[in-house]
C-alpha positions in Angstrom: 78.8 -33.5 -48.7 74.9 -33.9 -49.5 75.8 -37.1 -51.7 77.1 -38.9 -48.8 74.1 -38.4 -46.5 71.5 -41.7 -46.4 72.5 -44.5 -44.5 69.9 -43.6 -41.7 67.0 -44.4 -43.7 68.1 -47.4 -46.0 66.7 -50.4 -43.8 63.7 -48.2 -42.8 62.7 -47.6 -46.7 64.0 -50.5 -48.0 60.1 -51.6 -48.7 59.2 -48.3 -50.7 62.0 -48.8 -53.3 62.6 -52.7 -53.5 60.8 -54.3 -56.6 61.1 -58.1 -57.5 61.1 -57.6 -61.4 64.3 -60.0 -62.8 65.7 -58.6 -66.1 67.7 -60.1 -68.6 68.8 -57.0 -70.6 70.2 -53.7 -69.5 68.6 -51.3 -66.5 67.7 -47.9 -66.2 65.8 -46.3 -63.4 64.7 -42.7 -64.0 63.8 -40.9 -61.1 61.3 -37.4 -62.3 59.9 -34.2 -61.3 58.7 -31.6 -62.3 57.3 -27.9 -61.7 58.4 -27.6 -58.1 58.1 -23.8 -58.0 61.1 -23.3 -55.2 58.7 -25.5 -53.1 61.6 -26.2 -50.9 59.9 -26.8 -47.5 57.1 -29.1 -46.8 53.7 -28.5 -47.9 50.7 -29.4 -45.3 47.9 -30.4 -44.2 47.8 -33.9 -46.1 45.2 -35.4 -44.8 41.3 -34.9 -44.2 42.6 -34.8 -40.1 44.1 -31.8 -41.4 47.6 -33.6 -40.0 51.5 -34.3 -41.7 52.8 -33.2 -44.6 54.6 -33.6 -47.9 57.0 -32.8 -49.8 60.2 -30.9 -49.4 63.8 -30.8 -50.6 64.8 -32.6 -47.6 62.2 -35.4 -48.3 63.7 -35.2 -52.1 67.0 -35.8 -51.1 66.3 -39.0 -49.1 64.3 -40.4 -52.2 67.3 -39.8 -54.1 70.0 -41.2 -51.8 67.9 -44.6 -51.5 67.3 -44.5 -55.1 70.7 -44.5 -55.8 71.2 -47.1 -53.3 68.8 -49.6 -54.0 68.5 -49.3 -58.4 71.2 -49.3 -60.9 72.0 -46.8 -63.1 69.7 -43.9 -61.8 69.0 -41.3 -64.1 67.7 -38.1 -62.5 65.4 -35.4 -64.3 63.3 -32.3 -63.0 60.4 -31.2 -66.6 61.1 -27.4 -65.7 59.0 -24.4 -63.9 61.4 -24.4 -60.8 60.5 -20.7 -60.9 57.6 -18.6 -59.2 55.5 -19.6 -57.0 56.8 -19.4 -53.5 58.8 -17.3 -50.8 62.0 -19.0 -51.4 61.7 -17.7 -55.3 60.5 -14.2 -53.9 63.4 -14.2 -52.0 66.4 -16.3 -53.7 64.9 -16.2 -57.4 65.2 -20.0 -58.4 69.2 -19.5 -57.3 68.2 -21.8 -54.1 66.7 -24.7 -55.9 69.1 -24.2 -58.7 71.9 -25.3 -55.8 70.2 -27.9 -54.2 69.4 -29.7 -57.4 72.8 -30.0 -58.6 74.3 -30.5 -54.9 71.7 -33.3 -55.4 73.1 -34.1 -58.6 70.5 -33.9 -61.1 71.2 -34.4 -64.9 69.2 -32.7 -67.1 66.2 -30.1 -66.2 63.5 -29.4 -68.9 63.1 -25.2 -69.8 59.7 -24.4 -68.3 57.8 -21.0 -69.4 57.7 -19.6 -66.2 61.5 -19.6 -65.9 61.2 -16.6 -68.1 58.8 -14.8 -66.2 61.7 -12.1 -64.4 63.2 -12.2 -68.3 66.0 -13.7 -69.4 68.3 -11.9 -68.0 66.8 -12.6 -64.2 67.0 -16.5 -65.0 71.2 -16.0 -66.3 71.5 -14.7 -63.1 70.2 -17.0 -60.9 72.1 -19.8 -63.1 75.2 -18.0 -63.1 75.1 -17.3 -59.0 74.1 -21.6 -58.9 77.5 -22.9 -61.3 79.7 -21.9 -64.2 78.5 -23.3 -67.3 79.3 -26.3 -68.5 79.9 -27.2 -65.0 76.0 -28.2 -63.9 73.3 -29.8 -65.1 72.5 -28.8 -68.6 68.9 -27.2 -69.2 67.5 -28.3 -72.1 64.8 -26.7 -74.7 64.8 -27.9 -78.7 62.7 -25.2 -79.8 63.8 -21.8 -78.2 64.6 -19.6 -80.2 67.7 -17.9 -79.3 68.1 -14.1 -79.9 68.5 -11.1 -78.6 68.6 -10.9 -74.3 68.6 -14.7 -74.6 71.9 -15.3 -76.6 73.9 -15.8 -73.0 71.7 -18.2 -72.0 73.1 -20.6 -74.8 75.8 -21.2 -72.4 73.2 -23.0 -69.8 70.8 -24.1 -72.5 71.1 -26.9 -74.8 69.0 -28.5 -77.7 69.8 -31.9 -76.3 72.1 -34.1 -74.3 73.6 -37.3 -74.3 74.4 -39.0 -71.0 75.6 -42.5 -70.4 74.4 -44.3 -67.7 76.3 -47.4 -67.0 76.3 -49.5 -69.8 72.2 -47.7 -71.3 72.7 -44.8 -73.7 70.5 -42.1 -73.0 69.3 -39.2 -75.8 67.5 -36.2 -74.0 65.8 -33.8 -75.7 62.7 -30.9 -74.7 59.9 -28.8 -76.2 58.7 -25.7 -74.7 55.3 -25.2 -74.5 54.7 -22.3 -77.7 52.2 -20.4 -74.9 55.9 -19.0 -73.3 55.3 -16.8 -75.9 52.1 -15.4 -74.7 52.6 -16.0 -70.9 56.0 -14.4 -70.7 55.4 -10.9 -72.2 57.0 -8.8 -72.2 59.9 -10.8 -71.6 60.9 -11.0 -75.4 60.7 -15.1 -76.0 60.3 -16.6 -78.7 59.5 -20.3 -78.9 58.3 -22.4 -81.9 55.5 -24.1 -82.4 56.3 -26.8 -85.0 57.1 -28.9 -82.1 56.1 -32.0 -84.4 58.6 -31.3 -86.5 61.1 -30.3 -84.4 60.4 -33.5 -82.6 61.2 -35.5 -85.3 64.4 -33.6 -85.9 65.4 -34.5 -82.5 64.9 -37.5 -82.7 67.1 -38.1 -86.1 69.6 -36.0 -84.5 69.9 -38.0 -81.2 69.4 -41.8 -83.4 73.1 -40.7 -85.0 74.0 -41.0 -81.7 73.3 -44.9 -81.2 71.0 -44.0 -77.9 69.5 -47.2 -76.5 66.4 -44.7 -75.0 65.4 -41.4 -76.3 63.2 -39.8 -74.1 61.3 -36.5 -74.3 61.9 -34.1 -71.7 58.6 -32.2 -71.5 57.3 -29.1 -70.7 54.2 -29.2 -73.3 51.7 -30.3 -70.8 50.1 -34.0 -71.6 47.5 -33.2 -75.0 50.5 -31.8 -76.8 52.9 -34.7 -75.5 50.3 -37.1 -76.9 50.1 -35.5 -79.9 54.0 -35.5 -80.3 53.7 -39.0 -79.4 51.1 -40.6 -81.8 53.2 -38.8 -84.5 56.8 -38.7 -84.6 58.3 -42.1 -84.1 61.1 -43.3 -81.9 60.5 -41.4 -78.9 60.6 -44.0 -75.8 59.5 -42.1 -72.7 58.1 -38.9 -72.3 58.8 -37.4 -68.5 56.2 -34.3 -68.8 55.7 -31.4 -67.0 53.2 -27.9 -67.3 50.1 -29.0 -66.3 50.7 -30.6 -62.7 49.0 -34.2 -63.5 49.5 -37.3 -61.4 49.8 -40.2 -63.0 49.7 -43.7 -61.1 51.1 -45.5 -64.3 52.7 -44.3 -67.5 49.7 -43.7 -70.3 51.1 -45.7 -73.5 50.7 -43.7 -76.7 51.1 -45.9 -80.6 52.9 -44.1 -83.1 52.1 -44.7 -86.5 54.9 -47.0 -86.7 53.4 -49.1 -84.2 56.3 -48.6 -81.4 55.1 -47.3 -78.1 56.0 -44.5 -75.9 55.5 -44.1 -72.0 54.0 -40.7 -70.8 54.1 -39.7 -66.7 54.1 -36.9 -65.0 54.4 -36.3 -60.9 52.1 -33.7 -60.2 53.8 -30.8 -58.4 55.9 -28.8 -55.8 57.8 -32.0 -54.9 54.6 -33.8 -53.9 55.5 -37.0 -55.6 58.4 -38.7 -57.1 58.1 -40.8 -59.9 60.2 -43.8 -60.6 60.8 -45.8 -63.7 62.5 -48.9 -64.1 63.3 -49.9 -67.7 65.1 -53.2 -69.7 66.9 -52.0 -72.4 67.5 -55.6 -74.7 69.1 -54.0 -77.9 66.7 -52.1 -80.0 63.8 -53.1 -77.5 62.9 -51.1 -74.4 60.0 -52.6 -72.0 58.9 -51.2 -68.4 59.8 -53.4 -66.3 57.9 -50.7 -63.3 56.2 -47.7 -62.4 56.4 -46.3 -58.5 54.5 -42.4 -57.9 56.2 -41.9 -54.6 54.6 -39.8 -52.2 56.5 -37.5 -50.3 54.9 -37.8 -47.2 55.6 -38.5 -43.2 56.9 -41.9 -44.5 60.0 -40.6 -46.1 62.3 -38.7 -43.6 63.9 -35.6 -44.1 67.8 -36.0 -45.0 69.5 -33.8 -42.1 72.4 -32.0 -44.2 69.5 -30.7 -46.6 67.3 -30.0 -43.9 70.1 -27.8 -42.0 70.2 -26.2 -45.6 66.2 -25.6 -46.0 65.8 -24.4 -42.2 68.8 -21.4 -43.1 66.9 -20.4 -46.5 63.8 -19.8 -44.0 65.7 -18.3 -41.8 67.0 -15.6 -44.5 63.3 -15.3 -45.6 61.7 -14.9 -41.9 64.9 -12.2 -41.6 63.1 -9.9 -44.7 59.3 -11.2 -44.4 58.5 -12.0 -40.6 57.6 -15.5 -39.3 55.9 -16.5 -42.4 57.0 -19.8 -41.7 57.5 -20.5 -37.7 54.4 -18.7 -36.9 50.9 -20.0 -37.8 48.4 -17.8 -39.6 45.6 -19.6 -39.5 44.1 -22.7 -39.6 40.9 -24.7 -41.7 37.9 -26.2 -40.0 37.4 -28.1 -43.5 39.7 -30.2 -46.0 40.0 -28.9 -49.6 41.4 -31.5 -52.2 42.4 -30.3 -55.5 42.1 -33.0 -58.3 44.5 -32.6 -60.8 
């Protein structure tokens, strides 16, 4: 049903996600984000008028749809910490976005530390309430530690993934930032911190594979994915996530090889959308372009997830009040936080 939904905006955003690069070899777009929170409704005020306002699953789901229109062979990732943060986690746990993403049909979703922060068990059951396992996206973390309350999460988390996207071979794998084991106490985690390593073992692991990209599924924050970066060859693209940067263009990191590897990340809460276009010519991948996409009033919301946002509020206006029909309070000034 929700797949089926953009013909409405096509022509009008047919200048957002149009590019004139020509490409001899073969194409993958990847289409990222990344510690949403359950930020399912649009965030405001944008601008020093103190008017619009960004972001939004429904804004999301257009970007998708005319993504998948417009560009072949569209990978689509989310670098974790879907959890905390907002009403709709207070009151659906991360079951909601869990839903939406893979009506939406995202691929593969990055473990972030504040997944953990209900325990374990609390994330298996908002999983398990979203699909059967094997049956969704896969989430992905290379260096949890499985034991104890997390053992039945192994049904929903993976080391890595393979996932072929026309004719472009893609290798996925994720590091965990090793503070998951300080912020998520006393939720018993345990994640290691020889991500260099571990990196590296990935990235063997994944080679045997014949991938024609590898990419690095992030949630380290951006020092420790440039430190993975300038030392464990291989590793094409890192799509990060912790930290909530904004990155305008990818920041190329050497590794002591001399091969490259792209780092972005799209700040937060479904504020941006970042879109990568890569040529894939044998052993040889080259960006062909970068979009950050803001999620503003320019992008409409797509109806059918829209009808689904406005009922979640509903459900949370039913336990909380008018938290979200009713205004509060307002600002006489604008506050802009830099990431």
């Amino acid at each position: 049903m929700i797949k089926s939904f953009l013909c409405f905006t096509i022509v009008f955003l047919f200048t957002v996600f149009n590019n004139n690069a020509v490409a001899q070899g073969d194409i993958l777009t990847i289409l990222h984000f990344n510690d949403s929170h359950s930020t399912l409704s649009p965030l405001g005020p944008r601008t020093s008028s103190l008017e619009g306002t960004q972001g939004g699953m429904p804004r999301v789901a257009s970007v998708i749809g005319l993504t998948q229109a417009t560009e072949p062979n569209v990978l689509l990732l989310h670098a974790g910490d879907v959890s905390i943060g907002d009403l709709f986690f207070t009151k659906y746990f991360a079951a909601a976005e869990f839903q939406l993403m893979h009506s939406l049909g995202f691929e593969a979703m990055a473990v972030g530390n504040h997944e953990f922060d209900l325990t374990p068990d609390a994330l298996l059951g908002a999983l398990a309430s979203s699909f059967p396992p094997g049956s969704g996206f896969p989430l992905i973390s290379s260096n949890l530690i499985f034991n104890g309350s997390l053992l039945l999460l192994e049904e929903y988390i993976e080391p890595y993934t393979v996932i072929q996207k026309g004719p472009v071979k893609v290798g996925i794998f994720s590091l965990l930032t090793p503070e998951t084991n300080v912020f998520s106490q006393p939720a018993p985690i345990i994640v290691s911190d020889a991500i260099v390593e571990k990196a590296a073992e990935m990235v063997t692991t994944l080679s045997m594979f014949d991938c024609d990209v590898i990419i690095l599924l992030s949630h380290l924050g951006v020092n420790l994915d440039q430190v993975v970066a300038s030392y464990v060859p291989g590793i094409d693209v890192i799509i990060s996530g912790h930290d909530h940067y904004k990155f305008e263009s990818p920041l190329t990191i050497t590794d002591p090889l001399g091969g490259t590897t792209l780092l972005v990340q799209a700040r937060s809460n479904y504020m941006y959308a970042g879109k990568m276009k890569l040529e894939i010519d044998g052993d040889d991948v080259q960006l062909l372009d970068y979009q950050l996409i803001h999620l503003d009033e320019s992008i409409p919301e797509e109806p059918t997830v829209k009808a689904v946002v406005d009922n979640l509020i509903a459900g949370i206006e039913a336990t909380y009040g008018p938290v979200y029909s009713q205004q509060m309070g307002y600002a006489n000034a604008f506050f802009e936080e830099e990431a």
